[in-house]
N, C-alpha and C positions, 0 to 999 in steps of 0.2 A: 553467250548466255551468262558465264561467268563473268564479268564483266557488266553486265544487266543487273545482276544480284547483289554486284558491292555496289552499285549506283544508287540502288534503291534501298537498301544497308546503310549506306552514307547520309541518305535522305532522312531514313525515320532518325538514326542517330541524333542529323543536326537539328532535326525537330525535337527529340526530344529533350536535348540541350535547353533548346530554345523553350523548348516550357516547363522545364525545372528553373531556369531566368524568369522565366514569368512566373511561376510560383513563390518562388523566392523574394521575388519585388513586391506580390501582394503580401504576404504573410511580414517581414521583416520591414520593408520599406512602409508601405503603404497599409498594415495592420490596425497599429492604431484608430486611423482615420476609419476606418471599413467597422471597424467594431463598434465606434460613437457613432456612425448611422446606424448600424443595425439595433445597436439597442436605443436609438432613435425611434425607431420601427414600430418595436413592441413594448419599450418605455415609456410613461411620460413622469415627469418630474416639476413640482412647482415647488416654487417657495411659497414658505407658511412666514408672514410677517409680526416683526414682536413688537406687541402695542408699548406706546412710550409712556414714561413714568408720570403719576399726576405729579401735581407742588401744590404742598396746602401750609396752611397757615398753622399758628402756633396749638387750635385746638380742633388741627387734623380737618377743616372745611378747605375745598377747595378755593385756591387762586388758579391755575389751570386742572383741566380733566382730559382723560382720554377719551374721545367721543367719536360715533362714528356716522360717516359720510359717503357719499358716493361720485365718483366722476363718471360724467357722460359720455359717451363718445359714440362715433355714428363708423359703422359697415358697410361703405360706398358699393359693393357690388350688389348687397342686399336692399338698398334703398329703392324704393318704386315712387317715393314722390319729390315733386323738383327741389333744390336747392334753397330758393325763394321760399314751398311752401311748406318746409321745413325749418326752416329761420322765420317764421312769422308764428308760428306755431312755440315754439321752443323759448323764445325769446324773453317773453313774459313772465316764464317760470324761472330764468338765472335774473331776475333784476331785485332789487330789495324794495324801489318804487317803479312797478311800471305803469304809470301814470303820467310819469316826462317822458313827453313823447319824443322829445328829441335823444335825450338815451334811449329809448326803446328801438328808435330807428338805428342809432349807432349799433345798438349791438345785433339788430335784424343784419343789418350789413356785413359783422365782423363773421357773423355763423354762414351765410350765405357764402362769403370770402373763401372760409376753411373749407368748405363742401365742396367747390368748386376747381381746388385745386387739383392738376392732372395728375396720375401717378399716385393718388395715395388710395390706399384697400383702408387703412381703419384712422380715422380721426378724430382727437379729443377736442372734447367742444366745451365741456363747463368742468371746472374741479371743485372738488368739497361742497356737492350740493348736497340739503339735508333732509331726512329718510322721507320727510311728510314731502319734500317736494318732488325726491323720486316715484314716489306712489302715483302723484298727479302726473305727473308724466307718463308711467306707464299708462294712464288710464285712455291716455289718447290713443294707445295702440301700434307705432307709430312702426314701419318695419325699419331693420336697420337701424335702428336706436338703442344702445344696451347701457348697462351702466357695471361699472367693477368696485366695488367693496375700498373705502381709503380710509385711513384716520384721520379723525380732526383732534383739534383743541378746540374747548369749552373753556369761557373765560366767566363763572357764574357772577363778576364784580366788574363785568362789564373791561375797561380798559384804565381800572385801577394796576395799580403799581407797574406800566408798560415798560418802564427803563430797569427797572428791579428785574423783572421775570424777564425780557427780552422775545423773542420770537421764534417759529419752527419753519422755515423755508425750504428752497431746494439745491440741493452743491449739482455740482457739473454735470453729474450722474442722474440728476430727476430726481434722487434722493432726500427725502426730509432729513433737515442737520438743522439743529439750533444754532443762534447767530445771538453773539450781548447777551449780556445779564446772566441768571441763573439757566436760560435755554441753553446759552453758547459753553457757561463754563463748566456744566456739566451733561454737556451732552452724550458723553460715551455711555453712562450712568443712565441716564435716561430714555437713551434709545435701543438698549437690550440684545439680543440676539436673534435673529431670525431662523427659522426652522426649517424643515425641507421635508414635502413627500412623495413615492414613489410608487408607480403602478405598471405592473405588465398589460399591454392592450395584446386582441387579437388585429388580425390584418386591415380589420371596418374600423378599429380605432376604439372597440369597446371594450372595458374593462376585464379582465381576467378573473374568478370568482377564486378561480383555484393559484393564481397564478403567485409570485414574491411580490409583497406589499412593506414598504420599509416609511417608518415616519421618525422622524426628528423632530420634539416638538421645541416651540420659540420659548424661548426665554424673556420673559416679558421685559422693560425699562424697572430701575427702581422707582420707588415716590422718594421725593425730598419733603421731607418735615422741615417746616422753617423756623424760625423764630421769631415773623412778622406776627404782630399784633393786629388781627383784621380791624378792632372799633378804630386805633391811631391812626393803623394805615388809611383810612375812608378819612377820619376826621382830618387829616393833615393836608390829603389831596385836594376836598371841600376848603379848609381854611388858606390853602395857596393858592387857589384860584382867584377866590374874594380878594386878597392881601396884593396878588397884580394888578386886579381891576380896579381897587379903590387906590393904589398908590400910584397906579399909571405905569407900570415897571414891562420889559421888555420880557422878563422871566424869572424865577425865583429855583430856589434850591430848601429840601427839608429834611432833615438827619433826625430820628430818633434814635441811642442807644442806650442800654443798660451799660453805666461807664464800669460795674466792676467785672462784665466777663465775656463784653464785649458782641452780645448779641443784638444785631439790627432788627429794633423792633417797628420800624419804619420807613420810609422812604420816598422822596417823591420829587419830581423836578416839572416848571411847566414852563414851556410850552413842550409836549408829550405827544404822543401817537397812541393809536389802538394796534393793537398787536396781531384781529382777526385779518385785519385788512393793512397788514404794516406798506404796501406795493401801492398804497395809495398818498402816501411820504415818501417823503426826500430824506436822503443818506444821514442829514444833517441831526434829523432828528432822533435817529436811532442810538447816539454816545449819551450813554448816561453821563449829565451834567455833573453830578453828585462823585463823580471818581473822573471823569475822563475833562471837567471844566477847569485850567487852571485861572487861578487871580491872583492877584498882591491883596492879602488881606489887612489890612489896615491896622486899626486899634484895637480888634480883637489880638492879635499875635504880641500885644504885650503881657497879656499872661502867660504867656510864654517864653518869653525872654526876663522877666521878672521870676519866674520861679527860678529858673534859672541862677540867676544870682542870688537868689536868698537858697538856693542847695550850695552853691559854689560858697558861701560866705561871705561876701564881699560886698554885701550892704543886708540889711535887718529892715524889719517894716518901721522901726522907727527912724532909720538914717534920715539925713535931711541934705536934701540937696543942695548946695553951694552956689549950681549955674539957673538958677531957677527964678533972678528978677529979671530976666528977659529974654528978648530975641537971642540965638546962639551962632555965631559964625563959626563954618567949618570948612574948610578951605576955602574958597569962594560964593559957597550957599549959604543961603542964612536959614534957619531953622525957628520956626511959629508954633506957637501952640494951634488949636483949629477954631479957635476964638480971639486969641493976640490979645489974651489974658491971663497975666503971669500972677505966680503965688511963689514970693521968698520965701528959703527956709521949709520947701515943701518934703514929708515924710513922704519913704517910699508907697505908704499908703494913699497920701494924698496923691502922687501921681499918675495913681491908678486911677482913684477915684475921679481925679479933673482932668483925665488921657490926657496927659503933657509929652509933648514931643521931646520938650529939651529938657525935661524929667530922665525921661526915655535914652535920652543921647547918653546922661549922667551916668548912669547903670550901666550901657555896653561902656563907656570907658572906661569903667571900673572893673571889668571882665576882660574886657581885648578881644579881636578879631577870634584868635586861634580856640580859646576857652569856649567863647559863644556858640562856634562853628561843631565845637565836641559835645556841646548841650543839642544844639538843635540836630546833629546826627541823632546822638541817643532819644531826641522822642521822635524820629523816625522823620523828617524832614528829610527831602530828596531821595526817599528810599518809598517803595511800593508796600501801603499799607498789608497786602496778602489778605483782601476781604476777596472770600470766594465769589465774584462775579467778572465777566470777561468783560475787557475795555478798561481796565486802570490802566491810569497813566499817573509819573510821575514827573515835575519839574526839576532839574537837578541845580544841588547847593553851588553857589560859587566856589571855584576848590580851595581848598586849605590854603592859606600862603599868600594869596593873589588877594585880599581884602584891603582895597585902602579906606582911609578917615571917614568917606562918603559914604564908602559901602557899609559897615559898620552903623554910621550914623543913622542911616535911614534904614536898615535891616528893623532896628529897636523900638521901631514904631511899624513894621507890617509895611514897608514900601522898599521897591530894591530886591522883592525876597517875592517867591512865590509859591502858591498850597494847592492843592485840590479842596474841597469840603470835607472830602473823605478822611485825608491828611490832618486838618484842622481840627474836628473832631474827637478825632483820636488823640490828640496831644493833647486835648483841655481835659480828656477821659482822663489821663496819669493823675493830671492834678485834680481830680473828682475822686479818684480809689484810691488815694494816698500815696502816688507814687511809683503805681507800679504800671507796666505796659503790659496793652491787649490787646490782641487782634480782632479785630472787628469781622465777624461772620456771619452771614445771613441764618445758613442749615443749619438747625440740631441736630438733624439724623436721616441717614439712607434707609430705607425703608423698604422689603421685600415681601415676598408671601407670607415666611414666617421666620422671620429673620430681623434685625435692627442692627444699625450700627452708628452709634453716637459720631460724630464728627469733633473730632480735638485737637484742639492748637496749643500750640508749647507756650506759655505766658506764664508773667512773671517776675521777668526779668525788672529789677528795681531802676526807676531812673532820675528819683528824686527822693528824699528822706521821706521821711512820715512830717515829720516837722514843718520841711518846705513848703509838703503840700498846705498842710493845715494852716499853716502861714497865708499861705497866696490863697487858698479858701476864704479867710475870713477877709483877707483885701478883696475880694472879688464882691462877698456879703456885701460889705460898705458901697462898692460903684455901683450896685445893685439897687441899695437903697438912697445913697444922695449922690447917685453920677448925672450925668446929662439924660439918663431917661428914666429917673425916678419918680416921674411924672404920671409912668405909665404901671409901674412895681405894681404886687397884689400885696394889700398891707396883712401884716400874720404869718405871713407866708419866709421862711428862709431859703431864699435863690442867690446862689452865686452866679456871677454872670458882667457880661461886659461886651460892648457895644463895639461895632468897628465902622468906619466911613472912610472908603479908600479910593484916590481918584484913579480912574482909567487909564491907563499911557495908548495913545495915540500918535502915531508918527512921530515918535520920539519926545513928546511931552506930555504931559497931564492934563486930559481934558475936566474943567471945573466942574461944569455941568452935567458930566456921566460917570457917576460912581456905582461901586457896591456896595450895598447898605450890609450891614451884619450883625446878629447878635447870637452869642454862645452862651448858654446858662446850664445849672445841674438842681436838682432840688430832691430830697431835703437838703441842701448844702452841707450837714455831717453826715447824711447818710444818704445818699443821694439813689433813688429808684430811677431816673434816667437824666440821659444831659442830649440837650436838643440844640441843633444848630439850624438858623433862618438868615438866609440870602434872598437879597429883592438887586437883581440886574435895574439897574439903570432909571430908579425910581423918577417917577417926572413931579409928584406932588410936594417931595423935599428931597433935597439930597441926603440929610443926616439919616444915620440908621435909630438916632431917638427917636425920630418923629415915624419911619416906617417898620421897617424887622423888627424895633425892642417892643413896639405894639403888636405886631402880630405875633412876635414871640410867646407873651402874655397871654393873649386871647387863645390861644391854643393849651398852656400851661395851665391856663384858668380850670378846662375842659379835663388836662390830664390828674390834677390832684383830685376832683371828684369820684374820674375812673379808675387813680392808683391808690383810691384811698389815704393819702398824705393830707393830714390832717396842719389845722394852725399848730403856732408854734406854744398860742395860749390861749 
């Protein structure tokens, strides 16, 4: 008996060991996990998403808006009719024409496709469809069909400024993330904080009246105020479309800015994309030309190597060059004017004015390799302009030291050297405000409920006298008025400004017949309200930039002194 009584003593003992083990395992080990179900149970928890910031222009109208959308998506268990006659149905309402019928049939196929798939309970079938066409949808009735609340972008200027502004896509996560341009480079800004909120259910799953309700609301995106000009920006994109079409050009490049404080009041590159529908381009297209293109700029970059020298000392607009009755050998190359039209005795002004190459050679000789290299770092040459938009890229200087005869030579004429637009720009901007460097940036200000905040960049810094500038200003006046596209000048009018034609390198040599045409100018020339940069890729109607860019330069400038109010000079 005794005996009997420790047996079954021993027994609950080891049981009860054993489920103080198992209590101990659920509570300590396995706690956590037991408690996110249960407040699974009788929680539910959504995120509250935070709408992204608009971007408008300089007088606060929109370039994008926050707008809103719906995705459709279909609940295979609750569907009762077939696949087929649910993609014949639905079809019509995601097309923009359904009318070709051969898209209509494509996408009848694609919706059918998703339906059909084994294994899935809920399937999205259209995104960002919008409100008027969810309404006709609902109106069919259709079971199994729902749709969830998404944000769009509203482009009210159509797929005006597409490389400027850039795109809102989705990263790895399904997530909308801006990608380029002002989407990509300030997308943290833009896309805000999202919210969170919180409900007790009873055990059917229905809300608790009495029960803890917690919300966190979102944080909206900011707006960016820019300091695009909406009438330049349209006129510029209009006047570069026409300016490839009439000159035959494979693409073009357009810079407006204020040269003294650096705000882009412009922009525009073509061949472009639309931004609603960017998934229907190629990668290629999305690099803004305008920052991420580089070239060898040609006879524009000798105003920049000639300021240069007249800040350094070492020639005046009046010097007169010595190598300048003809052709020039240097080491083994021989060096042309772009006409094989020489001028003895020609003033640093003249060499501006008649782009001489071995003008040009005369001046970096008279500077050296190392001097040059410390002028074109200072106006920002091989260094990333820091224009707020994502996809700069920079080419970088040949380094210090390593510069032979050649390289020199042909640097001083814009070939051997290479720019972005962006870059170029910006350094004819120094010698447009007297000398001093500015960073070029789109935004004026982040913009909140009730909040602003100016955006400012450290500028300033001098990189050429006052003097220098105003020097190589009035030599710029003159190539303006009697250089190779004086032809095309507005008479009254004071533009500084100068032409460039630079050939191609191709497989290692220069192809004749494929250049890029350019012309950079600033106007009023002493007091300049903006300075505008026009690139024509690969013009077919003439090669030179007098006969393509320094026209369409004009034609555009025509249009801006009446909108900037820049009156003749008399």
């Amino acid at each position: 008996m005794r005996s009997r009584i420790k047996l079954i003593a021993a027994f609950f003992l080891a049981f009860f060991v054993l489920l103080v083990i198992r209590l101990a395992y659920w509570q300590l080990v396995k706690g956590g996990d037991l408690s996110s179900q249960a407040r699974n149970q009788y929680e539910s928890q959504n995120v509250i998403s935070a709408p992204r910031g608009n971007i408008l222009v300089n007088d606060k109208t929109w370039l994008v808006a926050r707008g809103e959308a719906f995705l459709v998506f279909a609940e295979v268990p609750k569907i009762k009719l077939s696949p087929k006659e649910i993609a014949n149905k639905l079809a019509p309402f995601f097309l923009e024409n359904a009318d070709d019928k051969i898209t209509l049939l494509q996408e009848i196929d694609r919706i059918e496709t998703l339906l059909k798939k084994k294994g899935l309970v809920w399937v999205p079938l259209k995104q960002k469809i919008a409100p008027d066409v969810k309404a006709n949808i609902e109106a069919l009735n259709i079971e199994g069909i729902g749709f969830e609340r998404v944000e769009d972008r509203i482009y009210p200027e159509a797929s005006a400024a597409a490389h400027l502004l850039g795109f809102v896509g989705k990263d790895v996560e399904g997530k909308d993330i801006g990608y380029f341009g002002l989407e990509g480079y300030y997308n943290s800004a833009l896309t805000g904080k999202p919210g969170m909120n919180k409900e007790e259910k009873d055990a059917k799953g229905r809300t608790l009246t009495i029960g803890d309700t917690q919300e966190i609301s979102a944080i909206g995106g900011v707006d960016l105020l820019t300091n695009v000009d909406k009438t330049i920006q349209l006129l510029i994109e209009r006047k570069l479309k026409e300016g490839v079409e009439k000159y035959g050009a494979s693409g073009g490049t357009i810079i407006v800015m204020n040269p003294q404080n650096g705000a882009i009041l412009a922009m525009t590159s073509y061949p472009s994309f639309d931004p609603r529908t960017y998934w229907e381009y190629g990668d290629e297209y999305f690099k803004n030309p305008a920052i991420s293109f580089t070239f060898e700029p040609g006879s524009v970059f000798k105003i920049v190597v000639m300021a240069s020298a007249l800040d350094a000392g070492v020639v005046k607009p009046d010097t007169k060059c010595d190598i300048c009755t003809g052709a020039y050998k240097v080491d083994k190359y021989l060096i042309e004017t772009w006409n094989r039209k020489y001028h003895p005795d020609s003033t640093m002004q003249d060499v501006i004015v008649n782009s001489d190459n071995v003008g040009m050679v005369y001046v970096a000789n008279k500077m050296g390799a190392d001097l040059l290299y410390d002028y074109l770092n200072k106006f920002g040459l091989g260094r990333l302009t820091g224009i707020d938009l994502q996809g700069e890229v920079t080419p970088k200087l040949r380094e210090k030291g390593t510069w032979n005869v050649v390289d020199l030579a042909t640097a001083s004429f814009g070939q051997g050297i290479a720019v972005t637009p962006m870059q170029m720009i910006k350094a004819a901007a120094i010698i447009a405000n007297g000398g001093l460097n500015v960073t070029p940036k789109v935004v004026n200000k982040l913009m909140g409920k009730d909040w602003e905040e100016e955006i400012k960049t450290v500028d300033g810094e001098r990189v050429i006298s006052k003097q220098a500038a105003k020097e190589m200003t009035a030599i710029m006046v003159e190539a303006a008025r009697n250089g190779e596209s004086k032809w095309t000048s507005l008479q009254g009018f004071k533009v500084a400004g100068k032409t460039g034609t630079a050939q191609i390198p191709i497989s290692g040599h220069y192809d004749a017949e494929k250049t890029i045409a350019s012309f950079i100018g600033f106007a009023p020339a002493d007091n300049p309200k903006f300075i505008m940069f026009v690139s024509l890729k690969e013009p077919k109607t003439s090669t030179w930039a007098s006969e393509t860019a320094a026209p369409l330069w004009y034609s555009i400038a025509r249009e801006l002194f009446t909108y900037l109010g820049i009156q003749p000079e008399n």
